[in-house]
LUMPA-196834 format. One line per field, with one value per atom (N, C-alpha, C): residue number from 1; atom name; x, y, z. Coordinates in steps of 0.02 Angstrom, whole numbers, padded with zeros to 5 digits. Layout:
BEGIN
num <- (NUM;...)
atome <- (CA;...)
xx <- (X;...)
yy <- (Y;...)
zz <- (Z;...)
//
This chain:
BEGIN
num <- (1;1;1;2;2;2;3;3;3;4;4;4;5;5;5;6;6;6;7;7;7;8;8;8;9;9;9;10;10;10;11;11;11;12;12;12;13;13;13;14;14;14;15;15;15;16;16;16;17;17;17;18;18;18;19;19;19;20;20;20;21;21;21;22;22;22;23;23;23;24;24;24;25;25;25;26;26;26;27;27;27;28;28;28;29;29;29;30;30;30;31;31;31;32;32;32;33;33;33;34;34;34;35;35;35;36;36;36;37;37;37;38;38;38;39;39;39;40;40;40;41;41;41;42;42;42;43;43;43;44;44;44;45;45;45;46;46;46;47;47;47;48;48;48;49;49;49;50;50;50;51;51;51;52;52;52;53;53;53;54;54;54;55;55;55;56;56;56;57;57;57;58;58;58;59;59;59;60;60;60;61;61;61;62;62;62;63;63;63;64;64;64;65;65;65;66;66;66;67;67;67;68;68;68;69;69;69;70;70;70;71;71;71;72;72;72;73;73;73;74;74;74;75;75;75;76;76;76;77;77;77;78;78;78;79;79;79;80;80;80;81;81;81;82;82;82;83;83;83;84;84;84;85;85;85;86;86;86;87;87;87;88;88;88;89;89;89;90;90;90;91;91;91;92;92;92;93;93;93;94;94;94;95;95;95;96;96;96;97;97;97;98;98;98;99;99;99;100;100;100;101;101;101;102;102;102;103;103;103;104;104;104;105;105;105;106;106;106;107;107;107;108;108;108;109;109;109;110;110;110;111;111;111;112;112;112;113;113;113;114;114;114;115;115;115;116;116;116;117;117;117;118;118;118;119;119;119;120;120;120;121;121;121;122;122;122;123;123;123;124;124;124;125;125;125;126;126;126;127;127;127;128;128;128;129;129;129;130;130;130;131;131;131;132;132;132;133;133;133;134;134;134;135;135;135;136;136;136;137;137;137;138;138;138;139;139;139;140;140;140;141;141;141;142;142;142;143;143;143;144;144;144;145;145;145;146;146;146;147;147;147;148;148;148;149;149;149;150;150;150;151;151;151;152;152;152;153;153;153;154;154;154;155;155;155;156;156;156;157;157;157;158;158;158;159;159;159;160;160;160;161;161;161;162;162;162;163;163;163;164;164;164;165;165;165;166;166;166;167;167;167;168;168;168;169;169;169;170;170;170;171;171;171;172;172;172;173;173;173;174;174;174;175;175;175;176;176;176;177;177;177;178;178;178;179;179;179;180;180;180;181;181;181;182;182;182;183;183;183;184;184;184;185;185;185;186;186;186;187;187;187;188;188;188;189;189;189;190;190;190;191;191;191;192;192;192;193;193;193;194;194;194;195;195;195;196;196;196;197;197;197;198;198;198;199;199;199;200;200;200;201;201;201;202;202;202;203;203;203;204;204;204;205;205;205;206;206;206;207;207;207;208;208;208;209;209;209;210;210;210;211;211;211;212;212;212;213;213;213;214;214;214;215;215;215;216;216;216;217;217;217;218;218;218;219;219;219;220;220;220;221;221;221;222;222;222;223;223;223;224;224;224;225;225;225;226;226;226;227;227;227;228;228;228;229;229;229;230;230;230;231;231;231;232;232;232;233;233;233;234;234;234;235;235;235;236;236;236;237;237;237;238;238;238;239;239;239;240;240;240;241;241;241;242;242;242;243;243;243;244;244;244;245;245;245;246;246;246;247;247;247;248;248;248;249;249;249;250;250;250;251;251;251;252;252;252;253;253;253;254;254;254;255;255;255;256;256;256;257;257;257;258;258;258;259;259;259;260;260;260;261;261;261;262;262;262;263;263;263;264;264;264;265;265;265;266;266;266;267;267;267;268;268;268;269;269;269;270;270;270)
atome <- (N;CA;C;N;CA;C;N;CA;C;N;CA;C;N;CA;C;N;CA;C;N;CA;C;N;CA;C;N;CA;C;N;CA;C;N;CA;C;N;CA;C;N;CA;C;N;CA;C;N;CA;C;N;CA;C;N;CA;C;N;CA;C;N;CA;C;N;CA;C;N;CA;C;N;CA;C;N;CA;C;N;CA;C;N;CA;C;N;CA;C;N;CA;C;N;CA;C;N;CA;C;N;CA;C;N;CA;C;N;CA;C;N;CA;C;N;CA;C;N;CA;C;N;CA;C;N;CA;C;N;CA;C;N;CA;C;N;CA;C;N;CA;C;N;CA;C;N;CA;C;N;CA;C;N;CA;C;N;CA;C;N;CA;C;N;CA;C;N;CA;C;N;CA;C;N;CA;C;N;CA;C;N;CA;C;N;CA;C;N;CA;C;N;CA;C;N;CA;C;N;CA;C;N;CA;C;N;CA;C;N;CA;C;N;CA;C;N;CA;C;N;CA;C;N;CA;C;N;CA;C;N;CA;C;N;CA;C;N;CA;C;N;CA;C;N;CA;C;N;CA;C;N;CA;C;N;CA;C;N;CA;C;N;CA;C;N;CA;C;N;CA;C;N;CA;C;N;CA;C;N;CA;C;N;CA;C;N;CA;C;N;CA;C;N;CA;C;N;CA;C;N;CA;C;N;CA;C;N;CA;C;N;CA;C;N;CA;C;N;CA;C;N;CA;C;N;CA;C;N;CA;C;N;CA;C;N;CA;C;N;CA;C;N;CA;C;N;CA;C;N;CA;C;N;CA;C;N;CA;C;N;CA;C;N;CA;C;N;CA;C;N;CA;C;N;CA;C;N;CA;C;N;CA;C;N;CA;C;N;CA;C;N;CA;C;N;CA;C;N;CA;C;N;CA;C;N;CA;C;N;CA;C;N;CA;C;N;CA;C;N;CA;C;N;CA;C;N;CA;C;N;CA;C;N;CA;C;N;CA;C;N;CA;C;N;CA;C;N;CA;C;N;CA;C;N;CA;C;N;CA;C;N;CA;C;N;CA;C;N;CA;C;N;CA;C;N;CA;C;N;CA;C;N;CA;C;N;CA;C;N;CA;C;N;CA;C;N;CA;C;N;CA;C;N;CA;C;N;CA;C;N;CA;C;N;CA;C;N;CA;C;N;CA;C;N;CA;C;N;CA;C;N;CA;C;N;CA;C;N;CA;C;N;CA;C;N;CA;C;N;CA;C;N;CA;C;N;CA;C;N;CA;C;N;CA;C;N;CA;C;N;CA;C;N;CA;C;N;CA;C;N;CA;C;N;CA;C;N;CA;C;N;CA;C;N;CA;C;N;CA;C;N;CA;C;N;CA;C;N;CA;C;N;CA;C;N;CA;C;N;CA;C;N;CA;C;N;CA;C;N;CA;C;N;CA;C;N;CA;C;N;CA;C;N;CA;C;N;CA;C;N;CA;C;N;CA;C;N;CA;C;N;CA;C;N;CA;C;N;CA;C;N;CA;C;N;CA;C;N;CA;C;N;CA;C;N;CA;C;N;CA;C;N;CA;C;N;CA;C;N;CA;C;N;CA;C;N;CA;C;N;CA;C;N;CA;C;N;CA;C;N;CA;C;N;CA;C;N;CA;C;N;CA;C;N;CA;C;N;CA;C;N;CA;C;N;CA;C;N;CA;C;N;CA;C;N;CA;C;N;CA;C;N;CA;C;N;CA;C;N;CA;C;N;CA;C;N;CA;C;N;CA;C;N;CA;C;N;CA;C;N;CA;C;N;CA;C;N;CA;C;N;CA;C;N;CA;C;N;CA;C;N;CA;C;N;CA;C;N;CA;C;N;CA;C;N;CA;C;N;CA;C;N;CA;C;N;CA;C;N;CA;C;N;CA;C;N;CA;C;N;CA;C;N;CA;C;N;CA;C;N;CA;C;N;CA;C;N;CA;C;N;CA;C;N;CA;C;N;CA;C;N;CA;C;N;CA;C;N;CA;C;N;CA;C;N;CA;C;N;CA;C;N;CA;C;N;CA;C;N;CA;C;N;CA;C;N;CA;C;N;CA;C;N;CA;C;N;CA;C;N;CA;C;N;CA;C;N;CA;C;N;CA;C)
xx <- (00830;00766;00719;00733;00708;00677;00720;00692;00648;00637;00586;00526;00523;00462;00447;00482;00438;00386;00340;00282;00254;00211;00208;00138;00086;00019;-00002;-00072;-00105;-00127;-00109;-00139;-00187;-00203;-00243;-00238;-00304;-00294;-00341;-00299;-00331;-00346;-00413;-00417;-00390;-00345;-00324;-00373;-00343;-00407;-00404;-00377;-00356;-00414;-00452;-00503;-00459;-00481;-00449;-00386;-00352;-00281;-00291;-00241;-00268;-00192;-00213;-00107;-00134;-00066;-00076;-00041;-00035;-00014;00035;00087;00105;00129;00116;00133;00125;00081;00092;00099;00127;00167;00159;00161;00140;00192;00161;00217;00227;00177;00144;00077;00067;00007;-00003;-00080;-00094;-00144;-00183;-00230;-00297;-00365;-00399;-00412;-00389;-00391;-00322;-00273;-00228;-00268;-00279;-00313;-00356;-00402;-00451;-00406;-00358;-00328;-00290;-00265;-00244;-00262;-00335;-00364;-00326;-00316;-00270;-00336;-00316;-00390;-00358;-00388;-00352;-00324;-00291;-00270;-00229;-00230;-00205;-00119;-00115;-00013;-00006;00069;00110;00207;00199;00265;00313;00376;00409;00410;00401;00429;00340;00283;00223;00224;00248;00234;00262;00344;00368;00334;00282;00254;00187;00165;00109;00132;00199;00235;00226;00264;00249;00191;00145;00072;00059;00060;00057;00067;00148;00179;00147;00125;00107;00033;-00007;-00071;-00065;-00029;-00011;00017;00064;00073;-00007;-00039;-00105;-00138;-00144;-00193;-00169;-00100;-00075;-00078;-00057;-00087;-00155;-00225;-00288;-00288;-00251;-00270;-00228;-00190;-00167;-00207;-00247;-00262;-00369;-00369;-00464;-00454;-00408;-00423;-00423;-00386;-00385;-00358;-00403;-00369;-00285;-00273;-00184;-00169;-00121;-00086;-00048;-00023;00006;00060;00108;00170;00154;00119;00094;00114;00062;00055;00123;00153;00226;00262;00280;00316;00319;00249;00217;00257;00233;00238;00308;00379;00438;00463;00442;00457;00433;00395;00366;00399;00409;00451;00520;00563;00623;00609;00550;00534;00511;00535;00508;00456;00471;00405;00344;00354;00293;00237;00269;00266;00225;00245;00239;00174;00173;00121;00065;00043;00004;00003;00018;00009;-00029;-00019;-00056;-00140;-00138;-00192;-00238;-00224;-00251;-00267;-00231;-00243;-00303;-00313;-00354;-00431;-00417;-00489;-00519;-00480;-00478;-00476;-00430;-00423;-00386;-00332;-00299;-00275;-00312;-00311;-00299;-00244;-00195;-00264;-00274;-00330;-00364;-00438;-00486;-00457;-00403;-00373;-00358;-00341;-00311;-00391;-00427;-00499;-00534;-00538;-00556;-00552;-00461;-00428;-00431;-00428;-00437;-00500;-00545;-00637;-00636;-00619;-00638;-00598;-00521;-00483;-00508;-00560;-00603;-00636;-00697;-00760;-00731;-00677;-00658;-00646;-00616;-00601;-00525;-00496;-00427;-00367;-00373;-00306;-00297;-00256;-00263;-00248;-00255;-00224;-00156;-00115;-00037;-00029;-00065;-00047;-00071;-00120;-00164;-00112;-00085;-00043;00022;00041;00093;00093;00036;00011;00003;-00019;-00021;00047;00095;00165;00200;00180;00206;00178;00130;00091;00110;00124;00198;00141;00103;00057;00099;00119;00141;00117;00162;00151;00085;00102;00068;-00028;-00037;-00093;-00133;-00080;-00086;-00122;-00083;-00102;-00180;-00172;-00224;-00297;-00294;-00362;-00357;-00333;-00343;-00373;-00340;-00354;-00429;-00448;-00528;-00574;-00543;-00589;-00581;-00541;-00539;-00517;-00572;-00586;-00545;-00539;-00502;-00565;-00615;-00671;-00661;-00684;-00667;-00618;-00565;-00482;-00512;-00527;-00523;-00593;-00640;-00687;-00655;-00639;-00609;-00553;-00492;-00453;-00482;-00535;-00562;-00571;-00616;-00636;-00561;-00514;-00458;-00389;-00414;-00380;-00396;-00457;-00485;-00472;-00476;-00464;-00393;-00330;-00290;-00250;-00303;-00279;-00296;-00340;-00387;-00348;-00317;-00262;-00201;-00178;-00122;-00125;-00180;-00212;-00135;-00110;-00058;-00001;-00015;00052;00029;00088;00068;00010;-00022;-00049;-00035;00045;00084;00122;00125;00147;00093;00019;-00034;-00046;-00019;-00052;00000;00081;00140;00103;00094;00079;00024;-00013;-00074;-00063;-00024;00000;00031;00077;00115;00072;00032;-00022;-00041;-00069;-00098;-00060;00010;00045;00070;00082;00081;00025;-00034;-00082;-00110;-00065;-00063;-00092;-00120;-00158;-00114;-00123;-00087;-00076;-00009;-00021;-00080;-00113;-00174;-00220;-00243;-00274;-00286;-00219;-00198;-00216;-00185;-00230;-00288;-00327;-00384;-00431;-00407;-00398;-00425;-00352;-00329;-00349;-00367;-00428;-00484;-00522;-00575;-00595;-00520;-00538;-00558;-00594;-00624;-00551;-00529;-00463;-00458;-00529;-00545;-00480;-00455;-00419;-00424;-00406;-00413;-00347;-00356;-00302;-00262;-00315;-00280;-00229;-00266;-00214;-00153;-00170;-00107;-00027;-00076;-00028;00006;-00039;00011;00072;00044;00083;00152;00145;00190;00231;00209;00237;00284;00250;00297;00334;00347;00414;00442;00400;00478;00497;00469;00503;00552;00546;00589;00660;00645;00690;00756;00723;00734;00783;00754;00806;00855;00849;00909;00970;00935;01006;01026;01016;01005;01097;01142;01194;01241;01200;01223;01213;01253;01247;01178;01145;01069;01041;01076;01058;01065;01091;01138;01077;01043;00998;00910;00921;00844;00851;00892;00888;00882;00927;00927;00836;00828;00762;00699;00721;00676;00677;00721;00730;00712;00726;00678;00602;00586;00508;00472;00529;00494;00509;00546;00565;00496;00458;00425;00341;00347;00297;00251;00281;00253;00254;00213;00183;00242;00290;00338;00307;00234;00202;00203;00161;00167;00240;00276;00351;00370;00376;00399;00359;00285;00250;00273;00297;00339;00373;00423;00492;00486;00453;00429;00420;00371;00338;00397;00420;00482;00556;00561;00615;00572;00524;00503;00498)
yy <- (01660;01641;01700;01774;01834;01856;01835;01846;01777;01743;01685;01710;01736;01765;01809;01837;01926;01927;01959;01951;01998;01993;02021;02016;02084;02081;02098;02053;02041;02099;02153;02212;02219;02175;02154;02082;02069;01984;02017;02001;02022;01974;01948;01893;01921;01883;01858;01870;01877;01849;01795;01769;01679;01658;01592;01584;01548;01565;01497;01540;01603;01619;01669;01695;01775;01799;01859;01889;01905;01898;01911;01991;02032;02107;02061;02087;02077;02165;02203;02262;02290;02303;02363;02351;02273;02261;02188;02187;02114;02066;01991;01950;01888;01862;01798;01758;01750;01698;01640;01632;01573;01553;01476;01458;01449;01444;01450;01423;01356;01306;01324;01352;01358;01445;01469;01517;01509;01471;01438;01413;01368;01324;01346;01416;01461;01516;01519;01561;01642;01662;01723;01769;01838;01865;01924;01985;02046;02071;02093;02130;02036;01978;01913;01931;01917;01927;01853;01840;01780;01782;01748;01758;01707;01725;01730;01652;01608;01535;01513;01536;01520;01548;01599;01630;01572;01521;01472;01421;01400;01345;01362;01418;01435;01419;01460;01445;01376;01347;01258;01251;01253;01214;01249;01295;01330;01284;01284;01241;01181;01141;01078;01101;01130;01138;01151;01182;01204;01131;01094;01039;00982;00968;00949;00961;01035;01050;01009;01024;00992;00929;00890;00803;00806;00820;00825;00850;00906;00910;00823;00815;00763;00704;00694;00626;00658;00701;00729;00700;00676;00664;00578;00537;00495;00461;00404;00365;00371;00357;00374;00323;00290;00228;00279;00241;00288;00290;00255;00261;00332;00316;00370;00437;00456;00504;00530;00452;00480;00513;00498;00505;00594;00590;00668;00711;00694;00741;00743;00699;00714;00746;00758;00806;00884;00880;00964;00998;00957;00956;00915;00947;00910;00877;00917;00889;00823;00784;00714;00710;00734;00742;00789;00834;00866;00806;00759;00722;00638;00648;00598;00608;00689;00703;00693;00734;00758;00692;00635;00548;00546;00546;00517;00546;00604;00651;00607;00605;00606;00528;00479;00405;00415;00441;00455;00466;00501;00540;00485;00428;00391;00425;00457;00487;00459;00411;00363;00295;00232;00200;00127;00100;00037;-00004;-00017;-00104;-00070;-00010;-00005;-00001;00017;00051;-00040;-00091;-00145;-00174;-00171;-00240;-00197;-00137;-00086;-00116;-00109;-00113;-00198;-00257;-00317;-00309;-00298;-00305;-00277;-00225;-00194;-00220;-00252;-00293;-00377;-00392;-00445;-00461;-00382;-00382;-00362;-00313;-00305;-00356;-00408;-00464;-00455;-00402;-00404;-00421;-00438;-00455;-00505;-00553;-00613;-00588;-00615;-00610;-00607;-00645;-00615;-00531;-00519;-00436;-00409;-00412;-00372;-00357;-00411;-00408;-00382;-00397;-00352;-00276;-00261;-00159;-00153;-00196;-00154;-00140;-00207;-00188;-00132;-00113;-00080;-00001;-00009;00066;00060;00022;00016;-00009;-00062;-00089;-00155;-00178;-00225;-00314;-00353;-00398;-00441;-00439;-00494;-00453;-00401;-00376;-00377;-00368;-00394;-00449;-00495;-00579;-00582;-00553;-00558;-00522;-00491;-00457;-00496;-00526;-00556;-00622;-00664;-00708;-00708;-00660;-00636;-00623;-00570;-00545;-00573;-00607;-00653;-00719;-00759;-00818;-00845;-00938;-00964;-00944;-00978;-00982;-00900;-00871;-00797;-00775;-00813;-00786;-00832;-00906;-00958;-00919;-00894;-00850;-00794;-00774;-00702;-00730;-00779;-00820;-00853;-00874;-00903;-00871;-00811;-00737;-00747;-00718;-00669;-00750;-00782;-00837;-00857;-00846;-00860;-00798;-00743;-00679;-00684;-00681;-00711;-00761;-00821;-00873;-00858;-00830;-00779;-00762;-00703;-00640;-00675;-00723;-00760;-00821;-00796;-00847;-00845;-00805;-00819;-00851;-00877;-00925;-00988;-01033;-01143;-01134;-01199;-01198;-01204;-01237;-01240;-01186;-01131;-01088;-01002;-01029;-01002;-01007;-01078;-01102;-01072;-01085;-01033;-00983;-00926;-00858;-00843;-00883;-00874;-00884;-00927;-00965;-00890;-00867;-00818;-00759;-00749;-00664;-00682;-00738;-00771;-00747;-00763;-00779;-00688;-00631;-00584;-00531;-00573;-00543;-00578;-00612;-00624;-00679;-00730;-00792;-00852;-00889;-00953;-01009;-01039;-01081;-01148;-01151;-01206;-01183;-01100;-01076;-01078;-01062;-01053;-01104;-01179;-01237;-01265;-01241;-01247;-01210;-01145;-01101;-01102;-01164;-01174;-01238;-01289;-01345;-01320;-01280;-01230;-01204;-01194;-01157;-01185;-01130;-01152;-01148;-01193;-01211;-01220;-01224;-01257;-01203;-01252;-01225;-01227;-01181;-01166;-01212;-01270;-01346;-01315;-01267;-01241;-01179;-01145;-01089;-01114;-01166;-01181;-01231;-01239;-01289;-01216;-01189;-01119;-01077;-01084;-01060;-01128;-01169;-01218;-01191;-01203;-01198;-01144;-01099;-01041;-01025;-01047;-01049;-01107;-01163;-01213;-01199;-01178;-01146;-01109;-01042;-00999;-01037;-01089;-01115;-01146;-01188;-01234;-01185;-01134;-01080;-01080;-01052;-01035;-01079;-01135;-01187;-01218;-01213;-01214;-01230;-01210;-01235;-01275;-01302;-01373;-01440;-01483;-01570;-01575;-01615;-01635;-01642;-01696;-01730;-01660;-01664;-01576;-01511;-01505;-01459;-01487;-01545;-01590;-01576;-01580;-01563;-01498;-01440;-01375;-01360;-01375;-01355;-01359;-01425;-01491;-01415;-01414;-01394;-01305;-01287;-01207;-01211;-01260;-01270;-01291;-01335;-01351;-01295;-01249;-01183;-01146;-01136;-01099;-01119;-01180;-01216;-01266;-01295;-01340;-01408;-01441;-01501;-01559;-01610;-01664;-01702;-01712;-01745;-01707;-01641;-01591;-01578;-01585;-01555;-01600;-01680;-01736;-01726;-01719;-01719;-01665;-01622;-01567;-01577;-01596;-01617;-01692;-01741;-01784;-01755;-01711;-01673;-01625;-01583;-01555;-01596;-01622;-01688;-01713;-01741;-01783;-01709)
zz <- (01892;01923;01926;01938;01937;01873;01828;01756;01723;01750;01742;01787;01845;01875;01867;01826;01804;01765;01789;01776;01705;01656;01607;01606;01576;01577;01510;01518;01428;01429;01356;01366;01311;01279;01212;01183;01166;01122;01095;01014;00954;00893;00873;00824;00755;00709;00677;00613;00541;00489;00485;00505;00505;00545;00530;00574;00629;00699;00750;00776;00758;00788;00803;00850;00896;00908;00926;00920;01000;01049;01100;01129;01158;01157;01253;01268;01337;01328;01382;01409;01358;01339;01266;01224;01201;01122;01093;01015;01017;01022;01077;01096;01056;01055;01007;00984;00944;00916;00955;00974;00994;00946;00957;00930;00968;00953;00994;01061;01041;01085;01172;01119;01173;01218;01173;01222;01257;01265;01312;01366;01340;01381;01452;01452;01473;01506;01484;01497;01485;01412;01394;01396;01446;01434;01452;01420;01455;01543;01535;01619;01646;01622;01638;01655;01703;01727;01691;01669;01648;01665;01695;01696;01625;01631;01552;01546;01624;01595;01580;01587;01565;01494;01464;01406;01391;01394;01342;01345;01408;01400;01353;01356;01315;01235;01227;01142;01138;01173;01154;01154;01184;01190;01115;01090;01019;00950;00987;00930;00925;00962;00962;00938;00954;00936;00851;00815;00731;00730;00762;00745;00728;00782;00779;00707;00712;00668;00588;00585;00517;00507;00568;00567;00556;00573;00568;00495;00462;00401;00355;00379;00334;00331;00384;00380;00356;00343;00321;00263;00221;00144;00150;00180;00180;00262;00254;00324;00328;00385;00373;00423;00416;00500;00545;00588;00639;00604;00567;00541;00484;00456;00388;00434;00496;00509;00572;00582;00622;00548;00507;00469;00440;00426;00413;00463;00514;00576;00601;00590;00579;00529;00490;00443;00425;00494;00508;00570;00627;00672;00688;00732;00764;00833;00849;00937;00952;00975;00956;01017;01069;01125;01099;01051;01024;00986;00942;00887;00931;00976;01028;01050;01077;01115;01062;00982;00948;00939;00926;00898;00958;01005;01055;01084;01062;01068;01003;00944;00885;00889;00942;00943;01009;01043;01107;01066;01017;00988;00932;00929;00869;00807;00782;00734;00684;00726;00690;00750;00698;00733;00685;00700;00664;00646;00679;00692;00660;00663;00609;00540;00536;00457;00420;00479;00432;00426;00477;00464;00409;00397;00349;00281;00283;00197;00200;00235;00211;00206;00225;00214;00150;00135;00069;00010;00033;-00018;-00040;00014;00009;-00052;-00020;-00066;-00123;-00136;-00218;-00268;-00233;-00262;-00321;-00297;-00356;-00329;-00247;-00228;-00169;-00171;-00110;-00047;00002;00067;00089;00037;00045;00016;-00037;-00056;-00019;00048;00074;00136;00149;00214;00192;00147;00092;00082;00074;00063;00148;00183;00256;00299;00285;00292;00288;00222;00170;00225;00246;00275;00341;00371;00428;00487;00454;00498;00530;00575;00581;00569;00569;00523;00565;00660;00664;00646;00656;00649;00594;00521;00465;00429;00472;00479;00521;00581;00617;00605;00561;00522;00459;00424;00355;00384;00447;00449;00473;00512;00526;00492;00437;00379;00310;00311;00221;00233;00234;00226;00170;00188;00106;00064;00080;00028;00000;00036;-00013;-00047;-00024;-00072;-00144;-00132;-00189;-00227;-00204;-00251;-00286;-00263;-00281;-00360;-00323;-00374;-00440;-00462;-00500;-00568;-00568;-00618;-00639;-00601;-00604;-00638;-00623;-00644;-00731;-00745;-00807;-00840;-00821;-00838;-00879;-00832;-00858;-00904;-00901;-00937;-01024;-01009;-01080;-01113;-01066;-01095;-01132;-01114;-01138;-01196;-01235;-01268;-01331;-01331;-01401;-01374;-01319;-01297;-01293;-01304;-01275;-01238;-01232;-01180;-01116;-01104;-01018;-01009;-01061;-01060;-01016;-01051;-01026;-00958;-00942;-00863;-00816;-00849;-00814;-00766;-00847;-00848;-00786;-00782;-00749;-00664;-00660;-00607;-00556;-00602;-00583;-00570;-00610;-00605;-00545;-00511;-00482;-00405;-00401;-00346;-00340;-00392;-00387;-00361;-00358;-00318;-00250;-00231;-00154;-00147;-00193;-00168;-00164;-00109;-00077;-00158;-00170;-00203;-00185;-00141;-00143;-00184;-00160;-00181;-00258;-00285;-00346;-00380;-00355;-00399;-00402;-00330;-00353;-00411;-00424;-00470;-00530;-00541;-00603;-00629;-00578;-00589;-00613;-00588;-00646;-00683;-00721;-00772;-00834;-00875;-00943;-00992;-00997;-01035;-01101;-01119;-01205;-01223;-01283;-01345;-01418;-01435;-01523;-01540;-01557;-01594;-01660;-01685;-01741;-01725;-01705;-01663;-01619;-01596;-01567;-01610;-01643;-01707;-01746;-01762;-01788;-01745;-01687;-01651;-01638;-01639;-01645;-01693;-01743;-01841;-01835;-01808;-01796;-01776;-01702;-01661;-01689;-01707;-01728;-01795;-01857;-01899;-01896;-01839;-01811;-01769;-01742;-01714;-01764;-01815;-01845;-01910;-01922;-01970;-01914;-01845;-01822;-01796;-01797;-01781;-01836;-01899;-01972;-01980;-01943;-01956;-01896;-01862;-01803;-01844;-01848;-01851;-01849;-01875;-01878;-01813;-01791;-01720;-01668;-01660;-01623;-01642;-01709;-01728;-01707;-01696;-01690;-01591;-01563;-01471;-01485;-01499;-01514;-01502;-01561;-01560;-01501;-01507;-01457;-01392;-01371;-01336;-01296;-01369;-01376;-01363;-01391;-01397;-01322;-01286;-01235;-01160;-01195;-01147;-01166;-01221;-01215;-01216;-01202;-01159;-01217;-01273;-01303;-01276;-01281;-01252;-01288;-01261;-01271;-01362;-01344;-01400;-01455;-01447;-01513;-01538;-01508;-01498;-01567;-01541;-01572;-01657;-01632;-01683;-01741;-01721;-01765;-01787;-01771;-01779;-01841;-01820;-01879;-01953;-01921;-02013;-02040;-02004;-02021;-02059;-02042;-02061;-02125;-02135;-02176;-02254)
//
């Protein structure tokens, strides 16, 4: 208890080239670094007595202040969630009351704050128009936003009408891209890009009721010719009947229409 009240006097505070840090002198000699803030806080000023259990509360208030400063640098480049920036900040420290405290300081100042970061990224995942309301609530998960808050800003800030706008472009976009496949093979494909970027299957068929669907009859007859040619060499040694399903059957895996199918299969035979 004697050596916790012994008293020790500031015999110099000396700034640092570091901007913001100062070396502190106790009796003659140097004891430790503070930061500006903790020197204010403290009031460290020459001829100042401290006894040894204030010097450790001063070290901590230190440590946590270099802690601070490194959360504040992490989150200047980009917004960060509280999970982002718990995560950071366990991996700089072991103190979980340091980590506790600096989250809570940095949530006080709004520095990081769950709810602006999600109505933020759904507003802006809105207006971009490249991703539905399930991926939006999907990437905020993912940033350790929790689910019901997730839900509860998408359902605020992205309207159906805006998901089914957004779905439409990006639906035709797609159906485009897949032009060297069937045509139920196209609508598959689309269906799926569709449901990989977060939009509700309603959404999706209303979608897909819209779209400009025209097809090239000739392009697609080639593309017939081709896989069932291809088919038709490869079962080339099954029973007829046995080689006529074979086929039938390849063709309608890879999304040819029952009629064209038959219609192939006729001219092929003949």
């Amino acid at each position: 208890m004697a050596e916790q009240s012994q008293l020790h006097k500031v015999t110099k505070v000396e700034a640092q080239q570091r901007p913001g840090r100062y070396n502190i002198y106790l009796d003659g000699e140097y004891a430790f670094p503070v930061s500006e803030e903790v020197l204010i806080q403290y009031h460290l000023f020459k001829a100042q007595t401290l006894t040894k259990a204030l010097v450790q509360t001063i070290q901590a208030a230190d440590q946590q202040s270099k802690l601070f400063a490194k959360a504040v640098d992490f989150i200047s480049y980009q917004s960060r969630t509280e999970a982002e920036v718990r995560t950071k900040l366990q991996g700089l420290s072991e103190d979980a009351d340091q980590v506790e405290a600096v989250l809570t300081h940095l949530q006080q100042l709004d520095l990081i704050n769950d709810q602006q970061y999600a109505q933020r990224y759904v507003q802006q995942a809105a207006l971009a128009g490249k991703k539905g309301p399930t991926a939006a609530v999907r990437y905020l998960m993912q940033k350790g936003i929790s689910e019901d808050l997730a839900q509860t800003m998408v359902a605020q800030f992205y309207a159906e009408d805006r998901a089914a706008t957004n779905a439409r472009p990006l639906a035709q976009k797609a159906f485009d891209q897949y032009a060297r496949y069937p045509y139920n093979k196209r609508i598959e494909k689309t269906k799926l890009s569709l449901v990989r970027k977060g939009f509700s299957f309603a959404t999706i068929d209303e979608a897909i009721t819209e779209l400009d669907d025209t097809v090239d009859e000739t392009e697609q007859t080639a593309l017939l010719e081709k896989a069932g040619n291809k088919a038709w060499h490869r079962y080339r040694g099954a029973e007829r009947f046995q080689r006529v399903q074979k086929v039938k059957q390849a063709l309608m895996r890879q999304g040819f229409s029952f009629a064209d199918i038959d219609q192939f299969l006729d001219n092929i035979e003949e």
